[in-house]
Each structure stands twice: as C-alpha cells, then as structure tokens.
C-alpha positions as a Markdown table, in Angstrom:
| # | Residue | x | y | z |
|---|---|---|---|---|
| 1 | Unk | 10.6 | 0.9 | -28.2 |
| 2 | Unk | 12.2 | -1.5 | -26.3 |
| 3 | Unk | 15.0 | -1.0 | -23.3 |
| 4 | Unk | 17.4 | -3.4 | -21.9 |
| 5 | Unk | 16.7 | -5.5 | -19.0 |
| 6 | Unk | 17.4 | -3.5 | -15.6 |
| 7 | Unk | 17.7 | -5.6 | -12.2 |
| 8 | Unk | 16.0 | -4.2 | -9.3 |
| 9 | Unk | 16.7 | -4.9 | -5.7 |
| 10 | Unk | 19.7 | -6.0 | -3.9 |
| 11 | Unk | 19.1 | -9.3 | -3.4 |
| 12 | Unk | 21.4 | -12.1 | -5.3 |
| 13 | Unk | 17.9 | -14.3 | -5.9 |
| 14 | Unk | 16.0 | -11.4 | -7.2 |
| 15 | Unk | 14.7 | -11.3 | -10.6 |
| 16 | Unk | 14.0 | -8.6 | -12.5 |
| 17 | Unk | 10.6 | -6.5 | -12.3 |
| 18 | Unk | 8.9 | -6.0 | -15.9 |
| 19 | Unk | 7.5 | -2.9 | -16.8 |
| 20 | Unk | 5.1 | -2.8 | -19.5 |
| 21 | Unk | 3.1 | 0.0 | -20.4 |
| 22 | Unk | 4.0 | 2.4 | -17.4 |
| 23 | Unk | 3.3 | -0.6 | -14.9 |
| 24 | Unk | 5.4 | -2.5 | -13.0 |
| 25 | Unk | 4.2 | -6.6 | -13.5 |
| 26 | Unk | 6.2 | -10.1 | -12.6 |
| 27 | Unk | 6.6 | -12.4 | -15.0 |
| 28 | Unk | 8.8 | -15.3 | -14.8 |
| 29 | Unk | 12.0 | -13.7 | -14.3 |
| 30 | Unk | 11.7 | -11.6 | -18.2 |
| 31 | Unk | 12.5 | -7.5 | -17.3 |
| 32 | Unk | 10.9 | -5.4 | -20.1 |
| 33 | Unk | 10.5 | -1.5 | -20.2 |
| 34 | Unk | 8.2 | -0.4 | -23.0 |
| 35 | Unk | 7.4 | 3.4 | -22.9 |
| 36 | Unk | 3.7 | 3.4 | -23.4 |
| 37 | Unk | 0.6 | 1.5 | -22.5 |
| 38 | Unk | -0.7 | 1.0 | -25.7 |
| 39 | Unk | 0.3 | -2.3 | -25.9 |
| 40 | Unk | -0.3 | -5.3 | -24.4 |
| 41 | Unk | 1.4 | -6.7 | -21.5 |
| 42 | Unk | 2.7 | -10.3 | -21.8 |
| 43 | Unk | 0.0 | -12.8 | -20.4 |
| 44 | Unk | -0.4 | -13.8 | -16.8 |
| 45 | Unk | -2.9 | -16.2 | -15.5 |
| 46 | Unk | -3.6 | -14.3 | -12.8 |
| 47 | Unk | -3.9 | -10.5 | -12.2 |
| 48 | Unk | -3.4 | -8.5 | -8.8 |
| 49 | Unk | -4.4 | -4.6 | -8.2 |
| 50 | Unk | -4.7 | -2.4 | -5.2 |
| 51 | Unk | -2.6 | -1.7 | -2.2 |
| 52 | Unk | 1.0 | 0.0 | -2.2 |
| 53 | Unk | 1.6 | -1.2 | 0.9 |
| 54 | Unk | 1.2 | -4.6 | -0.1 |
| 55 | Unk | 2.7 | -4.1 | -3.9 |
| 56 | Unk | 6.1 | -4.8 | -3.3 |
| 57 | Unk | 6.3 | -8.0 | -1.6 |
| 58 | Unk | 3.9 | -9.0 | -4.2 |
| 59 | Unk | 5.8 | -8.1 | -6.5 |
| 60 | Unk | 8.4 | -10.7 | -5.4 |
| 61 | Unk | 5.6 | -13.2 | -4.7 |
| 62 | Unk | 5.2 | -12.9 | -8.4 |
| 63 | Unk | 8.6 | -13.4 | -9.3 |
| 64 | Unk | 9.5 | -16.2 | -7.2 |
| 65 | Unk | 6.4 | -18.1 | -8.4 |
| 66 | Unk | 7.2 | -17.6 | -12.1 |
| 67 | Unk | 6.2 | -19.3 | -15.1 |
| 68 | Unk | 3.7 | -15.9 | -15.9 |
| 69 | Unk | 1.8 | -17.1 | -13.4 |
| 70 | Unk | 0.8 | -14.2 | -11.7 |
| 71 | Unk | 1.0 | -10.5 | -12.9 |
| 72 | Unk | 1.0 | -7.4 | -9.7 |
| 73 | Unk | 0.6 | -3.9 | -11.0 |
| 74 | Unk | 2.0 | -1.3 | -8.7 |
| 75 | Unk | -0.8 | 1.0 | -7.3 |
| 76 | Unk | 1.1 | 4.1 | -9.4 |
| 77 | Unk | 3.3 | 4.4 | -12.2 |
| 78 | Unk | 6.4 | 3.4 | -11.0 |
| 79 | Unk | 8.4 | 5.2 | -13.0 |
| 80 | Unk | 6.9 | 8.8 | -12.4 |
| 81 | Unk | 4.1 | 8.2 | -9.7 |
| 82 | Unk | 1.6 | 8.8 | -11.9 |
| 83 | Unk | -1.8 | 7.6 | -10.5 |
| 84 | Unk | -4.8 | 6.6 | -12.7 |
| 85 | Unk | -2.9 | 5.5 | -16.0 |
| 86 | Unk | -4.4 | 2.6 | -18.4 |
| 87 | Unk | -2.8 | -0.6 | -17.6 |
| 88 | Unk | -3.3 | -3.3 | -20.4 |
| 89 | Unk | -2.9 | -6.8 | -18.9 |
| 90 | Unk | -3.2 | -9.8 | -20.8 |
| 91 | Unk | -5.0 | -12.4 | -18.8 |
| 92 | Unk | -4.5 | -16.5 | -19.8 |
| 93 | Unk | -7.3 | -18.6 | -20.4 |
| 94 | Unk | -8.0 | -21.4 | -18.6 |
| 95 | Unk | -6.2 | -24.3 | -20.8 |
| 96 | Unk | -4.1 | -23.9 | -23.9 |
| 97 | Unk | -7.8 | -23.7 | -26.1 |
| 98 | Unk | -8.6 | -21.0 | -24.2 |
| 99 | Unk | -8.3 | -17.1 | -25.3 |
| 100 | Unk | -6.7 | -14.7 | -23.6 |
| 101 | Unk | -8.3 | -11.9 | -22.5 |
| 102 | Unk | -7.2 | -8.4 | -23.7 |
| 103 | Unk | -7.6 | -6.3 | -20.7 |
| 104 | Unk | -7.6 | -2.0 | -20.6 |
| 105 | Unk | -8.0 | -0.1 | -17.6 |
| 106 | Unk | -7.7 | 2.3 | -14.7 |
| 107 | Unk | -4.5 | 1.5 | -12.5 |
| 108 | Unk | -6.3 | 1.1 | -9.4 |
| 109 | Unk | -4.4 | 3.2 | -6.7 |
| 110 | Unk | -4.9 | 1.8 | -3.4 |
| 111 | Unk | -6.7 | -1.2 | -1.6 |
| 112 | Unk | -10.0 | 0.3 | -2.1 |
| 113 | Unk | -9.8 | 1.0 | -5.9 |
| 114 | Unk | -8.6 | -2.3 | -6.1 |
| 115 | Unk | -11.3 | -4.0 | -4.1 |
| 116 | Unk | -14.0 | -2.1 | -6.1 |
| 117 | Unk | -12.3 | -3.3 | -9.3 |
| 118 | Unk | -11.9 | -6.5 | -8.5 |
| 119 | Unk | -15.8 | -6.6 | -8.0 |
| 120 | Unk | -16.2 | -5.3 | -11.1 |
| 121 | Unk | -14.4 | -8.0 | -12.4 |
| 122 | Unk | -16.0 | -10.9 | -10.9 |
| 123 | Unk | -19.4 | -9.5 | -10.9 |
| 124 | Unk | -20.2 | -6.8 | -14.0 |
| 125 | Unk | -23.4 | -5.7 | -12.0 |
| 126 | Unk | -22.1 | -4.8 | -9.0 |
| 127 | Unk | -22.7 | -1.4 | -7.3 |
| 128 | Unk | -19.4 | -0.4 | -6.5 |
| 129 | Unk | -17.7 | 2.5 | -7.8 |
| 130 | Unk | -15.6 | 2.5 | -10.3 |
| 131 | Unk | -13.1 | 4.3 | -11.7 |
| 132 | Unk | -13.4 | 6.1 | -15.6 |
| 133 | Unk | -12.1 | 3.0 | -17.4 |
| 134 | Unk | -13.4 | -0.1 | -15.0 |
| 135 | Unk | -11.7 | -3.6 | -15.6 |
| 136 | Unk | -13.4 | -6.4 | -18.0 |
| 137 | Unk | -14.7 | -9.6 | -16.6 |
| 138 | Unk | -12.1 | -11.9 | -15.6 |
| 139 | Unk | -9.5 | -9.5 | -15.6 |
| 140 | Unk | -8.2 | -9.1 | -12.1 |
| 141 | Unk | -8.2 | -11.9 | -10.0 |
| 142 | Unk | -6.2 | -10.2 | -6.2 |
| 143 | Unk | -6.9 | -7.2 | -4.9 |
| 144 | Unk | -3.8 | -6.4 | -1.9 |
| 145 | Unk | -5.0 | -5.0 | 0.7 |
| 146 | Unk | -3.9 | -3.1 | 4.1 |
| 147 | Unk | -7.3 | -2.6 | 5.4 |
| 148 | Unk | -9.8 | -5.1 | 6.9 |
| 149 | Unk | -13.7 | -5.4 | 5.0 |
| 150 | Unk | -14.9 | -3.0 | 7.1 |
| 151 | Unk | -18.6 | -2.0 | 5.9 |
| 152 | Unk | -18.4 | -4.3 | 3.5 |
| 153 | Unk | -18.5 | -6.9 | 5.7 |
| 154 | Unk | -20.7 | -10.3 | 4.7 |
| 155 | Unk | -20.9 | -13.8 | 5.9 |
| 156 | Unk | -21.7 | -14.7 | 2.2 |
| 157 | Unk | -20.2 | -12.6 | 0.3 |
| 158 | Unk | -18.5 | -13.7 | -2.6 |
| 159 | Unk | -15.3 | -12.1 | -2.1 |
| 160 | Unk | -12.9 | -13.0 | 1.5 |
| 161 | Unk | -9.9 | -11.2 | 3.0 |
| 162 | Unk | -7.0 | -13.6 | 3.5 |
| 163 | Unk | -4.8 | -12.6 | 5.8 |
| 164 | Unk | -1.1 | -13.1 | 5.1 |
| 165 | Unk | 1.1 | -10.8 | 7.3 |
| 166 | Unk | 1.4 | -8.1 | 9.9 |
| 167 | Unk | 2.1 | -4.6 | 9.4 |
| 168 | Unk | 2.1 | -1.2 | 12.1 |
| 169 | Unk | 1.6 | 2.2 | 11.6 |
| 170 | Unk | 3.9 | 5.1 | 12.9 |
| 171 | Unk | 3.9 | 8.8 | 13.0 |
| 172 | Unk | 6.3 | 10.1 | 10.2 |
| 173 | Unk | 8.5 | 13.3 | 10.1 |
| 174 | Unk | 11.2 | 15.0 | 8.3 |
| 175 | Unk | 14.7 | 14.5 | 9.1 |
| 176 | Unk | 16.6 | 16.9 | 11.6 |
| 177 | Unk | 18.4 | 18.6 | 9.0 |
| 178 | Unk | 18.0 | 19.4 | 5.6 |
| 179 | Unk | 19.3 | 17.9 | 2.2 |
| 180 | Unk | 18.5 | 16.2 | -1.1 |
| 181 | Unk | 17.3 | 12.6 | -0.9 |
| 182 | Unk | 16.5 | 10.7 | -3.4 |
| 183 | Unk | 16.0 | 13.7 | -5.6 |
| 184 | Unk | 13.6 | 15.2 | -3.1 |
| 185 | Unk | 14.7 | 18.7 | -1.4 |
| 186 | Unk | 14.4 | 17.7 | 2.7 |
| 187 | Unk | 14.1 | 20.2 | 5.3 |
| 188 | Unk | 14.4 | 20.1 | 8.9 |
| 189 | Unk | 11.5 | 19.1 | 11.0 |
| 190 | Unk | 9.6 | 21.2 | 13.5 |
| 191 | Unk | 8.1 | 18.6 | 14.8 |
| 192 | Unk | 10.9 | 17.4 | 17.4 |
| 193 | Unk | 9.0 | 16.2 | 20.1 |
| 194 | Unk | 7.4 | 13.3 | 18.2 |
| 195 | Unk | 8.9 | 10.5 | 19.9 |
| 196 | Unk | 7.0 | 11.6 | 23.0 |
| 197 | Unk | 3.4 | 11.5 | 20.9 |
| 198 | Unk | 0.8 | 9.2 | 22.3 |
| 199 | Unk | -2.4 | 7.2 | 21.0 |
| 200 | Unk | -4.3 | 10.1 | 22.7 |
| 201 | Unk | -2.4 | 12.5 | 21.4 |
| 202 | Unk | -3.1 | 11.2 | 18.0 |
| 203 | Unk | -6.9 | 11.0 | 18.6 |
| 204 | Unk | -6.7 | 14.8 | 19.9 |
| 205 | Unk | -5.1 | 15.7 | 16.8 |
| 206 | Unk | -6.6 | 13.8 | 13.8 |
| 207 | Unk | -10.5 | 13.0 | 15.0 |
| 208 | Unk | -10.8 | 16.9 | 16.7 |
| 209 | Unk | -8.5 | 19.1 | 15.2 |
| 210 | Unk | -6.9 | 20.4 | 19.3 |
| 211 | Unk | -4.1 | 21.1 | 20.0 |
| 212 | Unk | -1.3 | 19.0 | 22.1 |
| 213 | Unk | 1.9 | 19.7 | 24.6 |
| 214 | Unk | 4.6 | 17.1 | 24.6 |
| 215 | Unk | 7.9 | 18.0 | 26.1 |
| 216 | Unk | 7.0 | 21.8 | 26.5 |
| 217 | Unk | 6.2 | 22.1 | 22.8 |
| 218 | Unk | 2.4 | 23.2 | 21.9 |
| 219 | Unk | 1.7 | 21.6 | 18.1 |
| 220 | Unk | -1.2 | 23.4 | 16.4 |
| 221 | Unk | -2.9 | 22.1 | 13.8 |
| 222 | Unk | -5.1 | 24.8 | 13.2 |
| 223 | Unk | -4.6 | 27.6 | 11.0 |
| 224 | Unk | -3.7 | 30.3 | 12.1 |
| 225 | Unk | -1.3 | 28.8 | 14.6 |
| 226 | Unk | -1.8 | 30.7 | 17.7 |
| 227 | Unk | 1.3 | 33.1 | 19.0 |
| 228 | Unk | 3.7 | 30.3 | 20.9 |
| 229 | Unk | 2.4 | 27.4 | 18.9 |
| 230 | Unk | 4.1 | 25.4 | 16.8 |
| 231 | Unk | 2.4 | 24.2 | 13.4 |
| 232 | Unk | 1.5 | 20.7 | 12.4 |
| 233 | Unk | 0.1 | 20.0 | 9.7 |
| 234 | Unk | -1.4 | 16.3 | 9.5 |
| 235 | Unk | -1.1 | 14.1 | 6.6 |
| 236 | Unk | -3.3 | 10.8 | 5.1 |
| 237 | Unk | -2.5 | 9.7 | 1.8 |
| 238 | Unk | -4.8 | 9.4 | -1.0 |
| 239 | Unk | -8.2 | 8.4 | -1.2 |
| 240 | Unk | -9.2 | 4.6 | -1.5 |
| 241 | Unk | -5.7 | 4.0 | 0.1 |
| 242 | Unk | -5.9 | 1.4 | 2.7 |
| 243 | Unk | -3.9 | 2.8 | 5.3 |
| 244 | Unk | -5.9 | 5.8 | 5.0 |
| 245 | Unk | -8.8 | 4.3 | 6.3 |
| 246 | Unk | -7.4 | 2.0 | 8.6 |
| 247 | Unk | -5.7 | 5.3 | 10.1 |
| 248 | Unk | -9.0 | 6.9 | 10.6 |
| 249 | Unk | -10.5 | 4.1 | 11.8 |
| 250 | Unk | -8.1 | 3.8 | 14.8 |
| 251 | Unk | -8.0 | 7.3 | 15.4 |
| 252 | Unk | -11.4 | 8.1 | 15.2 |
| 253 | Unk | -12.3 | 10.1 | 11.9 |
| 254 | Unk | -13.9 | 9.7 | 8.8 |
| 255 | Unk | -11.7 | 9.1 | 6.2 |
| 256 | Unk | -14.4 | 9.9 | 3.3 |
| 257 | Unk | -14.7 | 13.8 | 4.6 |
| 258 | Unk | -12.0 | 14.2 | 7.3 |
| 259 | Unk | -11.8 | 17.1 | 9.6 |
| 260 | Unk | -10.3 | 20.3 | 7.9 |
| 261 | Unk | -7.1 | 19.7 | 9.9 |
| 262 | Unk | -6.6 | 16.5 | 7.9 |
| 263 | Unk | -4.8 | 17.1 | 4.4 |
| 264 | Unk | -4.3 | 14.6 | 1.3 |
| 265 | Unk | -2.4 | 17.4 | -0.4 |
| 266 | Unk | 0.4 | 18.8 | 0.2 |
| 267 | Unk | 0.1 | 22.4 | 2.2 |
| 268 | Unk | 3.2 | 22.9 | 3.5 |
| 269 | Unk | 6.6 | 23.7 | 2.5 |
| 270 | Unk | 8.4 | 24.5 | -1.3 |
| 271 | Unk | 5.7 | 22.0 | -2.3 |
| 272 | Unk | 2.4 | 23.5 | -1.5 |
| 273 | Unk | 1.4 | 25.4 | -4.0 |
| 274 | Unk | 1.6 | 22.3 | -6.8 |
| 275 | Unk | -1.6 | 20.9 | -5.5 |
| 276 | Unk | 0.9 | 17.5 | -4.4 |
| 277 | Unk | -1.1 | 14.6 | -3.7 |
| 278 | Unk | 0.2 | 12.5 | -0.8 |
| 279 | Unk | 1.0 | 9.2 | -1.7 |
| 280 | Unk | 1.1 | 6.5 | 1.2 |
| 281 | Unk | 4.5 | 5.8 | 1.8 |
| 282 | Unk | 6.5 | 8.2 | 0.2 |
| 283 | Unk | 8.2 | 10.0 | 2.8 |
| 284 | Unk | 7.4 | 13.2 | -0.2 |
| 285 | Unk | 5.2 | 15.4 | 2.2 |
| 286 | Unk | 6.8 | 15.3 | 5.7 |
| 287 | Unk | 10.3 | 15.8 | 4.5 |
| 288 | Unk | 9.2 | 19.0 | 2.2 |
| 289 | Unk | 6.6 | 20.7 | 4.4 |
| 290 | Unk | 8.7 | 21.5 | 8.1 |
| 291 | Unk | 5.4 | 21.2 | 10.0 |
| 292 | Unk | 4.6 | 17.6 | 7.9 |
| 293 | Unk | 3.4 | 14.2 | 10.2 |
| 294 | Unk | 1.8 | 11.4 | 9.0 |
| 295 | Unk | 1.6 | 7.7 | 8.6 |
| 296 | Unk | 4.2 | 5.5 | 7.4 |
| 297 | Unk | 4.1 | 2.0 | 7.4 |
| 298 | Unk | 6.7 | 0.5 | 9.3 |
| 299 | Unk | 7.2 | -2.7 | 7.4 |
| 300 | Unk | 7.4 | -0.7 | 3.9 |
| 301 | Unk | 10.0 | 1.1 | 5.9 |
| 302 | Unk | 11.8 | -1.7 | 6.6 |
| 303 | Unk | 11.5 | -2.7 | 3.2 |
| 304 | Unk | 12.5 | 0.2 | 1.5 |
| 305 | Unk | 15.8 | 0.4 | 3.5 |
| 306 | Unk | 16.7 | -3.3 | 2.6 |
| 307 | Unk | 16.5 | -1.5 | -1.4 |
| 308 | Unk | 13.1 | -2.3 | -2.5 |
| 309 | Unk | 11.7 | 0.6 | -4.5 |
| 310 | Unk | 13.3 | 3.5 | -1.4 |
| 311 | Unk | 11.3 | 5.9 | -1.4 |
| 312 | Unk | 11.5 | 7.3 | 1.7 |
| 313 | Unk | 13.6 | 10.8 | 1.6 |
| 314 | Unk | 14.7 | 10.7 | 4.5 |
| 315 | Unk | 11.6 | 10.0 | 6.5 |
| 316 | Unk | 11.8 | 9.1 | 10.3 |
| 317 | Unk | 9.5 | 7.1 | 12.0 |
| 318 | Unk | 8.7 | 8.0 | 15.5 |
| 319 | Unk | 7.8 | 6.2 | 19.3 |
| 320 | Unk | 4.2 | 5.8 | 20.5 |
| 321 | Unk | 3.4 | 5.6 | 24.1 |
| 322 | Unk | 6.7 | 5.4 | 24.4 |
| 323 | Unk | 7.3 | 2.0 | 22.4 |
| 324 | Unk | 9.3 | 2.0 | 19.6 |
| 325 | Unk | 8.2 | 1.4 | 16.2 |
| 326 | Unk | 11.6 | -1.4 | 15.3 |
| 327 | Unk | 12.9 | -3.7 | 17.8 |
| 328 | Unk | 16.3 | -3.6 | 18.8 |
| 329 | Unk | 17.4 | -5.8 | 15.8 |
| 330 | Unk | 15.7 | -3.7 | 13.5 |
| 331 | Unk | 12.4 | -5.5 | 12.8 |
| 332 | Unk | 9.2 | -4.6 | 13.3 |
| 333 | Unk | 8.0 | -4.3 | 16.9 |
| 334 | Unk | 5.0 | -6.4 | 16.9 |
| 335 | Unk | 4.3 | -4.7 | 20.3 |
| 336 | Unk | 3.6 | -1.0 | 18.3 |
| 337 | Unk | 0.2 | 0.3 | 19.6 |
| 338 | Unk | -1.3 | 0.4 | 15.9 |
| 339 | Unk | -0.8 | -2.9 | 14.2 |
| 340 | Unk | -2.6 | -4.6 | 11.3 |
| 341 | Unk | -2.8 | -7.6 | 9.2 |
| 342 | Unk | -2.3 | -7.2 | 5.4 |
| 343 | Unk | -5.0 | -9.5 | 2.7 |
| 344 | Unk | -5.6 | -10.7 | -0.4 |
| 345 | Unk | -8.9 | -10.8 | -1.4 |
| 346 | Unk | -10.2 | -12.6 | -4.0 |
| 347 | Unk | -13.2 | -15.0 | -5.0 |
| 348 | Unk | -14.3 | -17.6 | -1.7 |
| 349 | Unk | -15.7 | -19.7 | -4.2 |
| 350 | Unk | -12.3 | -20.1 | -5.7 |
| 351 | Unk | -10.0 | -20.0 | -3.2 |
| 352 | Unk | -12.1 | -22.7 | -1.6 |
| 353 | Unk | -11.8 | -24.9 | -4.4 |
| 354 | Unk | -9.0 | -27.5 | -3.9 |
| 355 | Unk | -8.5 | -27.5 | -7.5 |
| 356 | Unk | -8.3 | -23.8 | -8.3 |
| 357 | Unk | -5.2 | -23.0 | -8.5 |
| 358 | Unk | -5.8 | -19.9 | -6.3 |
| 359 | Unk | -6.2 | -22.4 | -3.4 |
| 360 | Unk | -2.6 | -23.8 | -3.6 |
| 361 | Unk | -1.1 | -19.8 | -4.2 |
| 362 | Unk | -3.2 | -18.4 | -1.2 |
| 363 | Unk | -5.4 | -20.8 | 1.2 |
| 364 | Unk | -4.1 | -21.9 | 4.4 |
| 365 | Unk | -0.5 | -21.9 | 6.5 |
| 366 | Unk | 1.0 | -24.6 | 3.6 |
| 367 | Unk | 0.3 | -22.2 | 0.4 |
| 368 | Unk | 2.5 | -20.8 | -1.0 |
| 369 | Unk | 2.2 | -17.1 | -0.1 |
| 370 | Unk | 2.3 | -18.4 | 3.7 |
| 371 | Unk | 5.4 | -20.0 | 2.6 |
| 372 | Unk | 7.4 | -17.3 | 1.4 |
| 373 | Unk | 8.4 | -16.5 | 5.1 |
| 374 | Unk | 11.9 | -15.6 | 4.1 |
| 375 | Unk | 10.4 | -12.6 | 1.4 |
| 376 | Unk | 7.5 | -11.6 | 3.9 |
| 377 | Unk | 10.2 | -11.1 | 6.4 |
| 378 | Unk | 12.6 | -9.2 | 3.9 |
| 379 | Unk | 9.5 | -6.6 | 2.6 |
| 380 | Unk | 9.2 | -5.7 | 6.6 |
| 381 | Unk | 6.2 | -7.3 | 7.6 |
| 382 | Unk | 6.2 | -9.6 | 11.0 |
| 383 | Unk | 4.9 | -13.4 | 10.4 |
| 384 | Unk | 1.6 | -14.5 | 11.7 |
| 385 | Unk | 1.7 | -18.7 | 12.3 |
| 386 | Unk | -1.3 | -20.4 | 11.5 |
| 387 | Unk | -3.2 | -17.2 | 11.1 |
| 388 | Unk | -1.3 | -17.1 | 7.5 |
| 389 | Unk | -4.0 | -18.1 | 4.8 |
| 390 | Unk | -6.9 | -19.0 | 7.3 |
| 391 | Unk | -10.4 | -18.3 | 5.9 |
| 392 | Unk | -12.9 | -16.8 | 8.3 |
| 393 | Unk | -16.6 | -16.3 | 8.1 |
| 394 | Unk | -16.2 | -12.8 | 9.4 |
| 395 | Unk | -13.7 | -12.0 | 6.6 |
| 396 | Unk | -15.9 | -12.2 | 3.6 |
| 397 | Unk | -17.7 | -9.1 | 1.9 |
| 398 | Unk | -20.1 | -8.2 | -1.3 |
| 399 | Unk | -19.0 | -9.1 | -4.4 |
C-alpha cells in the first residue's frame, strides 16, 4: 500500500526522501512510503550502504544529483530504528540493454558492515564477514564511512577511502532537567562536571576502567560505585559502527571486546532492563540513563538541529581540554581535540577511471560530492580544500 508523498527537512530546495521497503533511498526528487520490503525499490545506478554518520548528507547528495542516479540506505530503519532488515535495491545496468539487478539483503548498520558488504559485492570470494543475508554482485557500489582503513590497510587493495569532509567527536550527556523530547522520557544528568573532562580523562576512563575528579566530583565507572562517588556509565554505539572504532582508537581500547566499563546496551536508567542497543547518534542512552556519557558527533549535531532526521533528545555536547565542541557562530570547531575525516569507499579501479561515472561523482576537489560545499556545510561537517576527493596510496584496503 502506498502513502502520499511526505517532505522532509526544512530547507526550500529539499526534495523528498523515498522510503521503500522500510529504507530510506534518493531518487530523483519521487517520495514513496511502501510498508514492507517485499518489493522492489525503484532502480538506481548506483547503491551506497554503511555509516549513520555519513547517511544523511548522503542522503541529500542523492537528491541533489537526481535522475535515480544514486540510491543511500540509511544504516537503520528509519522509521522504527530497526537494525538488520532486508533492503531490496534495484540496481541499473550499465546501458539501456542492460538488466537490472534485483538485489535482497541485510541493511548494513554502520561503516564496517557496509565496508564488508561492499566487498562482498565487488569480490564474491572475499573473506570478510558478512552479515545473514550478504549482498549480490554488483549490488552496492559506496560504502560511507566515519572511520579510516585501519587494519585493512593496502597499497593495492582494490577498494580506497576518499575523503570528503571533517567531522569531531564530543562527550554527550543528558540535559540538566528532565522532560519528553522527541517522544523520549529525558532525565537530568549527573554528570555536571563534563565540560571540565579532558583527553586524559577520557583515556582513564574508557581504555582502564579508573576513576576521575573534575571540579570536586569523583565519576565511577565501576560497579559498585564506591561511597562518595558518582556513577558513570560509558557508552559506544553498536558494533561495526565507525565512530565506535574510531573512539577506541583515540582513546586507547579495543572496540571488538572493550573493557567491562564500556557498554553498547543500555544499563542505566527506565531503559535498562529492555536490553536497548545504543545507536550512534541518537542522544537515546544518555538522556534516559542519569549516569549516561558517550560520543556524539558534532557535525550530526549540527545537522540534526538545522532539522535533518533530530534525533537528539535533548542531548548536550560537552568541552574538551577546555575547547569547545562549536565555534562561536555555531559551526563546528575544527580546533576540537578529536577530529576526523568522513569517506566513501568504493572500487580504485573505478573511481580511477575517467570514464566511470564514479570518477566525475567522487574523484578529486572538482567532483561533484567536493562540490556540494553548501550541503556538506548544512549536514555539520567542516570543509577540507583540496583534501576533498584526493586519492592516496595509503588510503586503499582489501577488497
């Protein structure tokens, strides 16, 4: 069954998202809800997976390109956040006598399940793992991503990171009093000495589970809290999420098994005993659970204030070593002690071919990605110059 067209965003020149088959996908301007995902979704030529924090500005790379050019599937269900659906995409051939390819499965959640099914994708062999339902050939051709290659890492691999933006981490806590936002129940946060946390403090707290005193206050995160103590109770969001591992990267633990301190459920708060997963970005967990900090990125932030898909609840973002995570105009502080670009990745072999079309959408400062300053801008993210669409050597991974 079919529903009316519903605009999204704010913005006069914003199209409509469609939404087919419990995914949220770009096509040329046309808004479609369809309530299952056993049918197809209209063709795109191209299809990109992965990263939340990356989803929405891709989102609106999609629509500005039109045409059905290029299809992004949010990392969950955007209408109920439900991870791991069935996503059908419908993938163009190459010229007008080509097939389309009839594509079924696993939403990839995150820049990691994205990367490993985009593997999949190019290369049916690979090693990487995959998720119940992995992707046909051909059938993703972007994964976002808000993490680097990391192990992966290959100076002739078949795959390259292409950096287009600059995002920052920050602490994330409840608000100072309690409500409903955004149909979430808030409550007030414990945690009111935050904006005096440093990159040490962080380190102390996430990599070795100890204890820290900022303005007279002694957070725990421990259980049980000792006598005196306040409770904190630290948050990463899901695994495979990018800014899960680029948070324990800079702070020093392993996001695979983190310490026992270190939570991707819910364990705090009117929310703890529904076995909650934290989902990056979703202010969900720190404004439920009194004790709740975590990461929030603070271009997704940005992004969500300006009305793209606001999902915060009330979330605030915090200082770190004593620099603040917006400037005074309210962008992001490219000066924040935990920055980091954001990527595609896709196929070097393609997106090195001046007649691909992926080279035109995505190689270099002139493409078009690179060009959609004014979008980058509005989604949160901080420009990068020439950086935008360079391809490095050092970027490339296994395929």
């Amino acid at each position: 069954m079919l529903k009316p067209p519903v605009r999204l965003g704010r913005k006069p020149r914003l199209k409509t998202l469609m939404a087919v088959g419990a995914a949220t996908v770009a096509f040329g301007g046309l808004a479609v809800a369809q309530a299952g995902p056993a049918a197809a979704d209209p063709a795109a030529s191209y299809v990109a997976v992965g990263s939340d924090t990356v989803q929405d500005v891709y989102n609106q790379f999609s629509l500005d390109k039109g045409g059905n050019f290029l299809g992004s599937y949010n990392a969950v269900n955007p209408v109920n956040q439900t991870a791991h659906e069935i996503i059908t995409p419908n993938v163009e051939g190459a010229s007008a006598a080509s097939p389309t390819n009839q594509c079924s499965f696993t939403r990839p959640n995150g820049s990691t399940e994205g990367l490993s099914a985009l593997r999949k994708s190019i290369n049916p062999s690979t090693t990487a793992t995959q998720l119940t339902a992995p992707p046909q050939p051909n059938c993703i051709a972007i994964d976002r991503s808000s993490s680097g290659p990391g192990t992966n890492q290959s100076n002739t691999g078949a795959l390259v990171y292409i950096p287009f933006a600059l995002d920052a981490l920050a602490g994330s806590v409840g608000p100072a009093t309690g409500g409903v936002v955004g149909g979430v129940t808030t409550v007030p946060t414990a945690i009111t000495q935050a904006n005096l946390f440093t990159l040490t403090d962080l380190k102390n707290l996430y990599a070795s589970c100890l204890a820290i005193t900022e303005g007279g206050v002694t957070y725990s995160p421990n259980t049980p809290v000792p006598p005196g103590d306040v409770g904190i109770n630290l948050y990463v969001p899901q695994p495979g999420s990018g800014t899960r591992n680029f948070w324990a990267t800079t702070l020093n633990f392993n996001a695979t098994t983190p310490p026992s301190c270190v939570h991707d459920h819910i364990v705090g708060g009117v929310l703890s005993a529904d076995n909650v997963a934290v989902e990056e970005h979703n202010g969900t967990a720190v404004v439920s659970d009194p004790n709740g900090f975590g990461p929030f990125s603070i271009a997704q932030w940005i992004s969500q204030g300006n009305g793209h898909n606001d999902r915060r609840h009330g979330v605030t973002l915090h200082n770190l070593n004593g620099i603040t995570p917006l400037t005074t105009t309210g962008s992001l502080n490219t000066s924040f002690p935990i920055t980091r670009d954001v990527y595609d990745v896709v196929s070097f072999a393609r997106v090195t071919t001046t007649s691909d079309p992926l080279f035109a959408l995505l190689n270099g400062p002139n493409s078009f990605t690179c060009n959609e300053k004014g979008q980058i801008l509005s989604y949160g993210f901080a420009l990068i110059g020439t950086t935008c669409g360079q391809i490095n050597q050092n970027l490339r991974v296994v395929g």
